[in-house]
C-alpha positions in Angstrom: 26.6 -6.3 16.6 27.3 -9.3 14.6 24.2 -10.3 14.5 22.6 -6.6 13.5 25.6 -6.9 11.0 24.0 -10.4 9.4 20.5 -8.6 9.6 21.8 -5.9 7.2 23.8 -8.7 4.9 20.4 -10.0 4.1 18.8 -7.3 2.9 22.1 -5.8 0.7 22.3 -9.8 -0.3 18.1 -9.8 -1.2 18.1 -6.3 -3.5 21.4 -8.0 -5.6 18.9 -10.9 -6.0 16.9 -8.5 -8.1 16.1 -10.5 -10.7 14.6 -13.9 -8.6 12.5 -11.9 -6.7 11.5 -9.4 -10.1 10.2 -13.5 -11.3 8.9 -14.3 -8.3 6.6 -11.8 -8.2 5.7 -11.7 -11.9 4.8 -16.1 -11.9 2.6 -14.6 -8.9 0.6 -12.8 -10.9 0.8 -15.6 -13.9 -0.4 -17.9 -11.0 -3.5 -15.6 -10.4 -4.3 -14.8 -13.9 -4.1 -18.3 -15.3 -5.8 -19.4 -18.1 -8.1 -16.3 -18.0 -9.0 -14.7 -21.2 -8.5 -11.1 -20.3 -5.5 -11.9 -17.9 -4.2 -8.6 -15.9 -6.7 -6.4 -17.7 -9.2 -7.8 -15.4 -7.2 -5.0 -13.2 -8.0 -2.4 -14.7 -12.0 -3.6 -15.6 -12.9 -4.2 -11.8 -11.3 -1.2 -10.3 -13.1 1.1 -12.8 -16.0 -1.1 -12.1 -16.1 -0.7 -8.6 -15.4 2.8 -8.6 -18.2 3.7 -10.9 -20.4 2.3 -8.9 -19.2 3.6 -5.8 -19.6 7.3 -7.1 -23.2 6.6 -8.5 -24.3 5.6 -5.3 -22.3 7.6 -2.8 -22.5 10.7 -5.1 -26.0 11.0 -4.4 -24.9 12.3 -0.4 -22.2 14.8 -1.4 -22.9 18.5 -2.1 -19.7 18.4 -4.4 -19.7 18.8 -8.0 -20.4 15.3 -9.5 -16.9 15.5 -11.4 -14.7 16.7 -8.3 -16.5 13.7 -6.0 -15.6 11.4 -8.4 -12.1 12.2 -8.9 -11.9 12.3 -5.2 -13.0 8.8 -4.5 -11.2 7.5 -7.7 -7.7 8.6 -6.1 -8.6 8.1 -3.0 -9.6 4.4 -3.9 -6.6 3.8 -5.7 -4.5 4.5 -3.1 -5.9 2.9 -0.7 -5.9 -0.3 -2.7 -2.8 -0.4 -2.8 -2.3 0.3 1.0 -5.0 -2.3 2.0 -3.6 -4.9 -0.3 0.0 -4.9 0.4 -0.3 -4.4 4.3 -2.6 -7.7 3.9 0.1 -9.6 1.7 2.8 -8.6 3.8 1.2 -10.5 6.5 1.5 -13.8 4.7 4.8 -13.0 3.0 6.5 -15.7 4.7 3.7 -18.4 5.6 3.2 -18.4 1.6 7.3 -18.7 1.3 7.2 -22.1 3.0 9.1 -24.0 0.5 11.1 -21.4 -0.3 12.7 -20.5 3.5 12.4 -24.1 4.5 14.2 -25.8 1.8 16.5 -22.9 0.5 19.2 -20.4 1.5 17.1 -17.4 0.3 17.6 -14.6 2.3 14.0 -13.6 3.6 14.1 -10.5 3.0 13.5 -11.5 -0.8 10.1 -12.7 -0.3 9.3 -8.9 1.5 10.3 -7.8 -1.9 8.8 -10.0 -3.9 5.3 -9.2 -2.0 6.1 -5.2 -2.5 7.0 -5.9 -6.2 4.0 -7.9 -7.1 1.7 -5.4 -5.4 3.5 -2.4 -7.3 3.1 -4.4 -10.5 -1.1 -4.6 -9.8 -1.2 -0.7 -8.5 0.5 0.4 -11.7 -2.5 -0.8 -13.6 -4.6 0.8 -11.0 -2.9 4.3 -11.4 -3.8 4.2 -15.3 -7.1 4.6 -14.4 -6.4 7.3 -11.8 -4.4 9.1 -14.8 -7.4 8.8 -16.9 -9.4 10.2 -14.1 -7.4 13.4 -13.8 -9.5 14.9 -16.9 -12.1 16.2 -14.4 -9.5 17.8 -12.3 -11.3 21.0 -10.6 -8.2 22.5 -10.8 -5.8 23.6 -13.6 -2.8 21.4 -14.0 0.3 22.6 -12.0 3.6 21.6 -10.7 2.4 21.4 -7.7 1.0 18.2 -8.7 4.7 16.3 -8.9 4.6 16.6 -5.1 2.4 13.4 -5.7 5.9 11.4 -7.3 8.0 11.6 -4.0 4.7 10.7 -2.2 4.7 7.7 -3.8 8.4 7.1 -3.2 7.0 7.1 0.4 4.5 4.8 -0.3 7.2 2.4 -1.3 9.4 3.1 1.6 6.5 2.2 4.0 5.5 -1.2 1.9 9.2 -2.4 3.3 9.2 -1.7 6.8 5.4 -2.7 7.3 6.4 -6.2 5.5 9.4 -6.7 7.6 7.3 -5.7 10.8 3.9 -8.3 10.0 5.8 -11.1 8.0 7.3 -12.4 11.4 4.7 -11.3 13.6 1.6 -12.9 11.7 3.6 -16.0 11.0 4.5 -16.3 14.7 0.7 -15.4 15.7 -1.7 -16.5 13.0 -4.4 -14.8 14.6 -2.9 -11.6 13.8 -3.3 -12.3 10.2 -6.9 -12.3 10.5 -7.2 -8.8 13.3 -5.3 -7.4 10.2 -7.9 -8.0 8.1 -11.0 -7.3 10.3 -9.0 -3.6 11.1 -8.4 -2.5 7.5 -12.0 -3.7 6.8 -12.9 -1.1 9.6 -10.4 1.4 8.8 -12.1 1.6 5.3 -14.9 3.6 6.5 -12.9 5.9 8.7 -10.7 6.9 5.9 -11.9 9.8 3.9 -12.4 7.6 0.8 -16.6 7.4 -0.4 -16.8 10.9 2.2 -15.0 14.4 2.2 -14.1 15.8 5.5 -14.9 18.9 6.0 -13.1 21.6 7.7 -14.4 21.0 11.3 -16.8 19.3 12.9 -16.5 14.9 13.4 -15.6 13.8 10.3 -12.3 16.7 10.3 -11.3 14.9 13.1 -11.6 11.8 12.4 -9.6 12.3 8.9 -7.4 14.2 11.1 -6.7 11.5 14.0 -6.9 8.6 11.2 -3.2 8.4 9.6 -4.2 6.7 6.7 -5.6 9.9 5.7 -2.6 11.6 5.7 -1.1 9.2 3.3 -3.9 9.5 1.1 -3.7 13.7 1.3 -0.1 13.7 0.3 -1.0 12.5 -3.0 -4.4 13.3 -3.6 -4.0 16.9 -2.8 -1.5 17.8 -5.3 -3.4 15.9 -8.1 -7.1 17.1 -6.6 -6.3 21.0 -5.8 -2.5 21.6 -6.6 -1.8 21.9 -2.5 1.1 20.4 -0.2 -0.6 19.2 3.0 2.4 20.0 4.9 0.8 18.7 8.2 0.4 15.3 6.4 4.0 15.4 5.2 5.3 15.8 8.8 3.1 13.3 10.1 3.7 10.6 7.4 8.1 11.2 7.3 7.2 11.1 11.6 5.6 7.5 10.8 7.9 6.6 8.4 11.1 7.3 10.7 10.0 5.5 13.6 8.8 2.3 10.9 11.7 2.1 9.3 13.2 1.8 13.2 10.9 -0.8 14.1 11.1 -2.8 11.2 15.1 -3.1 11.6 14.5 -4.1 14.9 11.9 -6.8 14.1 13.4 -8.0 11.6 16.7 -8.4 13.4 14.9 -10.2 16.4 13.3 -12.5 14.1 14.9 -13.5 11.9 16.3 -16.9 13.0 13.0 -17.9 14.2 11.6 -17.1 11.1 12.1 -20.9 9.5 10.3 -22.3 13.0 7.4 -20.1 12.8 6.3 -21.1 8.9 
């Protein structure tokens, strides 16, 4: 119990540490956007970039409206930028932390935070451009659509449990790092992204069966057709409660290690 007890000191400890993990984060992206010209708009240019060309040439195998395909593959994109990218950096959370948990008191949960702050900071740029986007909404604007707000809280939610479970585990096993990778890279294709599932058939259930979908349909649904996928819901809070579980539990069996394993 003590030790559980220490566990949950670190994290109250890490979010009063707001502001060193806030600048952690922030000289992260300086670090990445050094001496460039255009600096974080380079965000915004790429995604709409790639997105662009992404619809142009995937359009051409949809039957759906031009403007609804587009929208569809913008949001879904955007979201799954944001999945793909912090479930990547919350593999090396701690490996690039080094310094920090070897020759500081920090608690580690800091530099989970630090990694979901950064990665919020680049998808709020993103989601700009998935704003703009909304202009060629098939649908009229409803409430409905602020279904997509707590959606997102549950984005964040996820982002800390799934950096407290792969932090330890890909600094432990450094080959896990790189599965990571090679499975999102996979899961990209399987995910109802650059294709719309239809109602039955292979691709249903493979959007179905795939639970990256489901946290895509929570919030492209209400921004795309002003609908609550309740299944999605119940499968995403299901995910989420047995995560949060799991990442206590990793966290709290790791956590002396931790300084071993960088």
């Amino acid at each position: 119990m003590g030790s559980l007890n220490a566990s949950l000191h670190d994290w109250s400890r890490s979010f009063r540490l707001s502001t060193l993990w806030y600048n952690l984060a922030l000289e992260d992206l300086r670090d990445r956007y050094r001496r460039t010209f255009f600096g974080l708009t380079w965000i915004v240019f790429s995604f709409a970039l790639f997105v662009g060309v992404k619809v142009m040439v995937f359009g051409q195998l949809t039957a759906a409206p031009a403007a609804e395909f587009g929208l569809f593959v913008t949001l879904g994109f955007g979201l799954w930028t944001y999945i793909n990218a912090m479930i990547v950096d919350a593999c090396t959370a701690y490996m690039h932390s080094r310094p920090w948990i070897l020759g500081t008191s920090t608690p580690y949960p800091v530099f989970l935070l630090q990694a979901v702050l950064r990665n919020w900071m680049i998808f709020s740029l993103v989601l700009l451009v998935m704003l703009a986007a909304l202009y060629w909404k098939p649908t009229p604007w409803a409430p409905t659509m602020l279904w997509a707000l707590p959606a997102l809280g549950i984005y964040l939610v996820a982002s800390l449990w799934l950096a407290a479970i792969l932090a330890p585990l890909c600094a432990r096993y450094r080959d896990f790092y790189h599965a990571v990778q090679t499975g999102m890279r996979l899961m990209f294709f399987v995910t109802p992204i650059l294709w719309m599932p239809a109602s039955s058939g292979k691709l249903a259930m493979i959007a179905h069966l795939n639970p990256l979908s489901h946290f895509l349909a929570i919030v492209r649904d209400p921004l795309m057709y002003n609908r609550v996928p309740v299944d999605s819901w119940l499968i995403v809070l299901a995910i989420n409660a047995v995560g949060i579980i799991a990442g206590v539990a990793v966290y709290h069996l790791t956590r002396r290690r931790i300084p071993h394993w960088v």
